[in-house]
MINU-426177 format. One line per 10 residues: their letters; for each residue x, y, z of C-alpha. Coordinates in steps of 0.001 Angstrom, whole numbers, padded with zeros to 6 digits, always signed. Layout:
BEGIN
A	X:Y:Z  ...
//
This chain:
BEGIN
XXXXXXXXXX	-029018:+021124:+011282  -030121:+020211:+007801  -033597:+019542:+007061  -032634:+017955:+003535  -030747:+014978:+002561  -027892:+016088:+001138  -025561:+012826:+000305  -026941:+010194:-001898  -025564:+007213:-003044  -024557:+007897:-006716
XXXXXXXXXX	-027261:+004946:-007786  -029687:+007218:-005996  -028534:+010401:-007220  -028398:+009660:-011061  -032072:+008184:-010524  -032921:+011192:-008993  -032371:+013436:-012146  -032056:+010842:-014939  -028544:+010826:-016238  -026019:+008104:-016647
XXXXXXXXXX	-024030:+006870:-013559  -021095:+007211:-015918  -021724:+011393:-016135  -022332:+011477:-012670  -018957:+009403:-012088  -016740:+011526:-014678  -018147:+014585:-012281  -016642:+013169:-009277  -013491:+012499:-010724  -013060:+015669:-012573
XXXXXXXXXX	-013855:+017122:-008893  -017120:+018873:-009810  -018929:+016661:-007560  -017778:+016021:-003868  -017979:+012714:-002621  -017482:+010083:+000459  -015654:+007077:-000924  -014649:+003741:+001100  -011295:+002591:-000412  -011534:+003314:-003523
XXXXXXXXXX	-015323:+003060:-004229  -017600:+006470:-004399  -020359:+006095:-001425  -022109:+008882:-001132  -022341:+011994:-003356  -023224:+015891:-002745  -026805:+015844:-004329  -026340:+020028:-004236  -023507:+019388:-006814  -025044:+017337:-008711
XXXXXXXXXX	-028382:+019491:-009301  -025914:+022361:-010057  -024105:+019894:-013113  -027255:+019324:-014098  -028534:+022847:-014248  -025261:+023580:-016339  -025619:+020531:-018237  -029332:+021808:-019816  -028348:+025141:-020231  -025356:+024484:-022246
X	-027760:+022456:-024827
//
């Protein structure tokens, strides 16, 4: 059992490290970030994922 929240909602998750919900939304569709949707809208996101965008994101500038 996981000790560590691990699915945010993508509000939550682009607060959490300061980008744009629109980065964090082209991530999930280009399938970098895994996600929980309901219909058609994106839930929850893999807040593991997005740290490791992120990571990649500052080293590539």
């Amino acid at each position: 059992m996981s000790l560590v929240k691990t699915w945010y909602t993508p509000e939550s998750a682009a607060d959490k490290f300061g980008i744009q919900i629109g980065q964090l939304q082209e991530w999930v569709k280009e399938g970098l970030v895994r996600s929980e949707r309901e219909g058609e809208k994106v839930v929850r996101v893999n807040i593991d994922d997005v740290r490791l965008e992120v990571e990649a994101m500052v080293q590539r500038s």
